[in-house]
N, C-alpha and C positions, 0 to 999 in steps of 0.2 A: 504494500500500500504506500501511496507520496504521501510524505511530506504534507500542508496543505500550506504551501510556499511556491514561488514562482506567479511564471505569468507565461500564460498560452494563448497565440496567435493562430488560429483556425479558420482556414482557407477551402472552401468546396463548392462548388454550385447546388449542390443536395440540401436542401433546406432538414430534409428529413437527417440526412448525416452531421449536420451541424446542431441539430436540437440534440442529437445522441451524446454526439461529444459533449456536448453545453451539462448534460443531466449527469453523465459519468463522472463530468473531469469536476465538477463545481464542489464533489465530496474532499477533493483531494486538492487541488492549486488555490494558490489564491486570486488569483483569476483569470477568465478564459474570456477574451476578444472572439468574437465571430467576423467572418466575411464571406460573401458569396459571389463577390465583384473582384476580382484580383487586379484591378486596375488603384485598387485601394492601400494596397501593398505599399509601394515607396512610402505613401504620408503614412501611413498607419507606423513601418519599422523605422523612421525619423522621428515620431513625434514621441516615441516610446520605446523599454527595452524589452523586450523579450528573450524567456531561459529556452524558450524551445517553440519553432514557426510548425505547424500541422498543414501539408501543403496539398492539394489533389494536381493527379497527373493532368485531367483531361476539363476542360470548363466549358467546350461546346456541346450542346447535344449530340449524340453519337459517335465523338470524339475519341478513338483509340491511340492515335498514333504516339500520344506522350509530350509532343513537340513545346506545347501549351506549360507545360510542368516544368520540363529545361527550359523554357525560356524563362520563366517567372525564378526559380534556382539560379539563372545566371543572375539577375537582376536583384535577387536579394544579396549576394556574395559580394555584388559591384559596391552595394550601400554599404553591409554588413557582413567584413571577410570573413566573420569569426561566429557568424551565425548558427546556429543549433536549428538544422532543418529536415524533417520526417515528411516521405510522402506518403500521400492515402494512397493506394492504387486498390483497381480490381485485379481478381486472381489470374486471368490474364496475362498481368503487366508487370510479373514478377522479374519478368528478364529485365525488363526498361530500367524499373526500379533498382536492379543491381549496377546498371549503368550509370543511375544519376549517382549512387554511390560513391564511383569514380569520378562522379564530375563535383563532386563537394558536400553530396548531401549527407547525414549522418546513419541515414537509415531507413525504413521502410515497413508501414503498414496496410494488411490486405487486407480489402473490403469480400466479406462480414469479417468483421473480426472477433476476435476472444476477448473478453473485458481484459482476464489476468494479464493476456501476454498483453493487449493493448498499454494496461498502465504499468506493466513491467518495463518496458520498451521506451516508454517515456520517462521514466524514473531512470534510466540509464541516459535517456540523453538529457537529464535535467541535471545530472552528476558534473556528464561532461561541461554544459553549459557555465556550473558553477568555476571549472576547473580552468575553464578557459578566460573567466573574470576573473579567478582569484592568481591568472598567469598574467593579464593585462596589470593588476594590480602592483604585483609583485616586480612587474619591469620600470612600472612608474618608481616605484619606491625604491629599483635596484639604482634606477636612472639618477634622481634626488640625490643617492647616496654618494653616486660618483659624482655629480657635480660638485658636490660638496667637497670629496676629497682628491678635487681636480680632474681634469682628462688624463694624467698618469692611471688611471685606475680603468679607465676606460674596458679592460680587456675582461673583468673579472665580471662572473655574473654568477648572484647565489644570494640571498636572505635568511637562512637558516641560520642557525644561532652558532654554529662552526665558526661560518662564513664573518660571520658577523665582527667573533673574535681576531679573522685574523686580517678584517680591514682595519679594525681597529688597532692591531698593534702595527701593521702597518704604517699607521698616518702616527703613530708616536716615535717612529725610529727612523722613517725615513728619509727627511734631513739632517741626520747624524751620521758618523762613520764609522757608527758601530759595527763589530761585522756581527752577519746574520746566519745562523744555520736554517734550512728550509727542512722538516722530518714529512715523510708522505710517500706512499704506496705508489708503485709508479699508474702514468697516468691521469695525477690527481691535479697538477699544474705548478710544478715548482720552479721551472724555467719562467712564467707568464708572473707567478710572484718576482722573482729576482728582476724581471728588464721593467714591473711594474715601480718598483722599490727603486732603484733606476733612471725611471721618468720622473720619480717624483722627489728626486734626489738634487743637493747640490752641484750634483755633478752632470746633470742631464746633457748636459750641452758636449759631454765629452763621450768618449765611446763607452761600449759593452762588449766586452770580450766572452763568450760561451766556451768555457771546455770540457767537455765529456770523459772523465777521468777511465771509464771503465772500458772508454777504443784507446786507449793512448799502449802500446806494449812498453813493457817496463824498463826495455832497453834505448827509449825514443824519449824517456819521461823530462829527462834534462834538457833535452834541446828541443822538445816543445814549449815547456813552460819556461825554462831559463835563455833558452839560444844558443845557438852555435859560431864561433868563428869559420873560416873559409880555413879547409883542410884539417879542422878539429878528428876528423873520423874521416873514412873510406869516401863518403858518398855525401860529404860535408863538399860541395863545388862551390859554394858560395856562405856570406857569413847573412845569420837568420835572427832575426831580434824573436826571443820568446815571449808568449803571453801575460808577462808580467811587465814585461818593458809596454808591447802595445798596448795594453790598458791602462799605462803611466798617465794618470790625473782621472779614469774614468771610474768602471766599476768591473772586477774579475768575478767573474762567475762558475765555480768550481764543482760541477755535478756530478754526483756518484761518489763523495769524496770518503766513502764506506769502505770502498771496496780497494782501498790502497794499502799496499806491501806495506808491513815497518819499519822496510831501511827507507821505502819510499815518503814515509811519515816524515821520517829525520830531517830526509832532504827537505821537505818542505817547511817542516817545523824552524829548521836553522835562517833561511828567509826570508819568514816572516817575522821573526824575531829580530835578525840584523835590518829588515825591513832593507834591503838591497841583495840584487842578481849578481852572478856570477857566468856567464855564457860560457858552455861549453870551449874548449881550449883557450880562455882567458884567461890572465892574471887582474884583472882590473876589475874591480863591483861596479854597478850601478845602483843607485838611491833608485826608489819609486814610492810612488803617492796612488795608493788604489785602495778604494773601499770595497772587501773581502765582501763576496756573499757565498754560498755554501748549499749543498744538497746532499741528501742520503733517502734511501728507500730502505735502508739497514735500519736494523734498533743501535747504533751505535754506544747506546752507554749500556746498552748488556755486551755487545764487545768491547769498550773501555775495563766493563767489572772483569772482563775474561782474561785484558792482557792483549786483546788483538787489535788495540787502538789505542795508540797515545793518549794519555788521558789530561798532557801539558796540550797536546795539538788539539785537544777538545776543548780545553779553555779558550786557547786562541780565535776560535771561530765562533764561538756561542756565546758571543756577548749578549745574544738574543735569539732566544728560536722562535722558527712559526712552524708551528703542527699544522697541517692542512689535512683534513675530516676525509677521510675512504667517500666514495659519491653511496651507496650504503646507507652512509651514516648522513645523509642530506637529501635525503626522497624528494624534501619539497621545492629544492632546485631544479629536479630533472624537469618538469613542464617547462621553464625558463630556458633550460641550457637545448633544449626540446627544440623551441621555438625559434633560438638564437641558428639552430644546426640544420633548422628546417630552411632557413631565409638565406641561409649563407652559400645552400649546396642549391636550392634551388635558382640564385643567382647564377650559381658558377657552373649549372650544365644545363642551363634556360629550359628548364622543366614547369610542367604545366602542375605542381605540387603543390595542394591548399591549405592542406591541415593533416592531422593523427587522430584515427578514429577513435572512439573513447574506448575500444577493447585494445587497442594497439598502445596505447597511452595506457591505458592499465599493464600491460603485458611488462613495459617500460620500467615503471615505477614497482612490479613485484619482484624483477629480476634483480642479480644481487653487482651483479656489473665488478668483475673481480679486475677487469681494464682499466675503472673506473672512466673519465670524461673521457681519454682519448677511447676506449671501447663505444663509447657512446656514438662520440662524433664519428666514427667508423661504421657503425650500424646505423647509423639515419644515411651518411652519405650512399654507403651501400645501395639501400632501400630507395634511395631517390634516381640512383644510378640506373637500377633495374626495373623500376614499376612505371607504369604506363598510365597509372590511376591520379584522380587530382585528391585521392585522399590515401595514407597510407593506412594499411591493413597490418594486422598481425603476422599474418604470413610474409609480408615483406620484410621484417626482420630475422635473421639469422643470426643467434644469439652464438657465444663461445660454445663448440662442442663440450669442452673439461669442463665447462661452469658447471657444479655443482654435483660433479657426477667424480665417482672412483677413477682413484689412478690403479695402476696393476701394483701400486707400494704400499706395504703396511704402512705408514707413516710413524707410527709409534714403536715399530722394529727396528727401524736404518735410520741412519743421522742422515741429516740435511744433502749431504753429497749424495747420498746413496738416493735420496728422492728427485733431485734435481737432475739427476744421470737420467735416473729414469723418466723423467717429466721432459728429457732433452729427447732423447730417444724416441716416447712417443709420439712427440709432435714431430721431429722429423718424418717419423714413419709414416704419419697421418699428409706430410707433402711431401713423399716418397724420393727424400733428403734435400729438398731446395730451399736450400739455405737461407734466400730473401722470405718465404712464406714463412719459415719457423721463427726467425727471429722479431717478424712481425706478431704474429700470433702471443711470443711470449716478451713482447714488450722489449726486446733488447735489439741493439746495433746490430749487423750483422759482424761487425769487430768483436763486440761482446760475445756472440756466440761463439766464436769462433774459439776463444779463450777458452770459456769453458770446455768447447771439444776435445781441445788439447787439453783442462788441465784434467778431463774424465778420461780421456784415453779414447773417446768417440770417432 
């Protein structure tokens, strides 16, 4: 049974089907508009809001073709993108009705109908209806929030109470040169925090230096980040200033910085501390001036408590952390990040893409998204890539095969190596060893993987 909330717009030329709905729906909404003239439409969905429009296919006498129904469907979408639209059809015109589907409407009821599924049916697109205000709502507010704390912030979109904390410690450090560690599951956005942090830094005006710690081999570590002179090594043909020199006045951005050796600590620990480089085959340091920011998807202080992290190199960088929330633990931003991922891809492959039907949108919000955002934004693009529909469906998402399901490893038998071998292994198998698919799949570089192949013996 509804709710007796909302408002219902009911469009039919059946005077007799419009008394019906008026007697059913008036137990349950709080109130139901009638029309029998669809020419009434524009003023009527202008002068007022409606959770959900009731719409008939056909408005001439002996009218099958449906034509009548898609045109009136386009015309509400033009006013109202975000309309919440059911049509009436007869049994019939159940194929047409799957078609408007595809062209934006939410769904579809046949004439005679069942009271139960009738107001079931509606109570699901009165959900959606709410869901799609409370996304309108939520952009207004995410919108407010960055204006407030600049257009550096611009790229970050979320309201949940996570989110919330970590704009807020954001806008407290980020004209400071403090350094910052970023903690977060990959996926979750700690690169888009660090160039945010960044923009909205003293320093904006200078560069941003990105280094992926966990592609660098451990034999390259020095003359990436520190530099080389010309002829320092074999394949040294030229002298290379490292990433500490180019970031000189801006901000270094130091990702994965988890998963670095101990002696590779040292080097870096020594440094930052003399706060001046050394290049490869030099005798001469240089000074530099760079506000440190930092990333791990490791628990690093249960490696500090074990011995397998510097626990001086962990002071160095954690003048400030920001824990950023698994997408999991923030349901109420997916409609948001949704919408942001609906508009961006339907831009960039000019698809006829209007909306997420509210099973598909549930579908969304139950799944547990162990990708987190970047999973997301991979599966909406996916789904816009391949569907042909101006609404997406459930079935256009293809969710993680692993999510949620058994690996072939005890997990509580074998240590971490021994699951990770095998988590490398099947998803290989599963792209019957192509190395760009698996490393996509499992969130890393194809460098990164590659490492671990070697260091499994894979």
């Amino acid at each position: 049974m509804l709710e007796k909330t909302g408002k219902i717009l009911a469009i039919d030329d059946n005077e007799d089907i419009l008394f019906s709905l008026k007697l059913l729906l008036k137990q349950h909404v709080e109130k139901i508009i009638l029309a029998s003239d669809p020419e009434k439409i524009p003023e009527l969905i202008k002068s007022e809001e409606f959770d959900v429009i009731l719409l008939d296919m056909n408005f001439r006498k002996d009218a099958i073709s449906g034509k009548e129904g898609f045109y009136w469907l386009d015309r509400i979408l033009a006013i109202k993108p975000d309309a919440v639209v059911i049509f009436i059809t007869a049994y019939g015109d159940a194929e047409k009705a799957v078609n408007a589907i595809k062209s934006g409407a939410t769904d579809f009821i046949i004439k005679p109908w069942q009271n139960e599924k009738l107001l079931a049916t509606i109570s699901s697109s009165m959900k959606l209806a709410r869901t799609r205000t409370e996304t309108v709502s939520l952009k207004q507010r995410n919108k407010a929030l960055s204006e407030v704390i600049d257009q550096p912030f611009k790229d970050f979109i979320g309201i949940s109470p996570g989110m919330q904390d970590v704009f807020k410690t954001i806008q407290k450090v980020a004209k400071t040169d403090a350094s910052i560690l970023i903690l977060g599951e990959n996926g979750t956005g700690k690169e888009v925090v660090a160039r945010s942090l960044h923009r909205s830094s003293l320093r904006s005006s200078e560069v941003f230096v990105s280094v992926d710690l966990g592609a660098i081999p451990e034999t390259l570590f020095e003359s990436e980040l520190f530099g080389h002179e010309k002829g320092a090594f074999t394949d040294a043909k030229n002298e290379k200033p490292g990433r500490f020199e180019i970031a000189n006045d801006g901000t270094l951005f130091l990702d994965e910085i988890g998963n670095l050796s101990l002696p590779l600590q040292s080097k870096l620990l020594t440094v930052l501390e003399r706060r001046e480089v050394m290049r490869v085959g030099s005798t001469r340091s240089k000074p530099f001036d760079i506000r440190l920011v930092c990333a791990t998807n490791s628990n690093i202080h249960d490696l500090a408590g074990k011995d397998q992290f510097r626990q001086d190199l962990l002071y160095r960088i954690n003048t400030v952390e920001i824990h950023l929330p698994p997408l999991r633990d923030r349901v109420e931003d997916i409609p948001l990040l949704c919408d942001h991922f609906l508009k961006m891809f339907v831009t960039k492959y000019n698809k006829p893409v209007k909306s997420i039907s509210a099973a598909a949108a549930k579908k969304l919000q139950q799944y547990s998204w162990p990708g987190n955002i970047r999973e997301l934004q991979h599966a909406i693009e996916r789904a816009i890539i391949m569907t042909d529909s101006g609404t997406l469906q459930p079935e256009d998402f293809i969710m993680n095969a692993m999510s949620g399901k058994k690996t072939d490893v005890d997990i509580q038998s074998h240590n971490l190596d021994d699951v990770e071998k095998a988590i490398i292994n099947k998803v290989l198998k599963k792209y019957n060893g192509n190395i760009s698919h698996a490393a996509k799949e499992l969130g890393l570089t194809r460098t990164s993987l590659y490492r671990r192949l070697e260091k499994h013996g894979i």
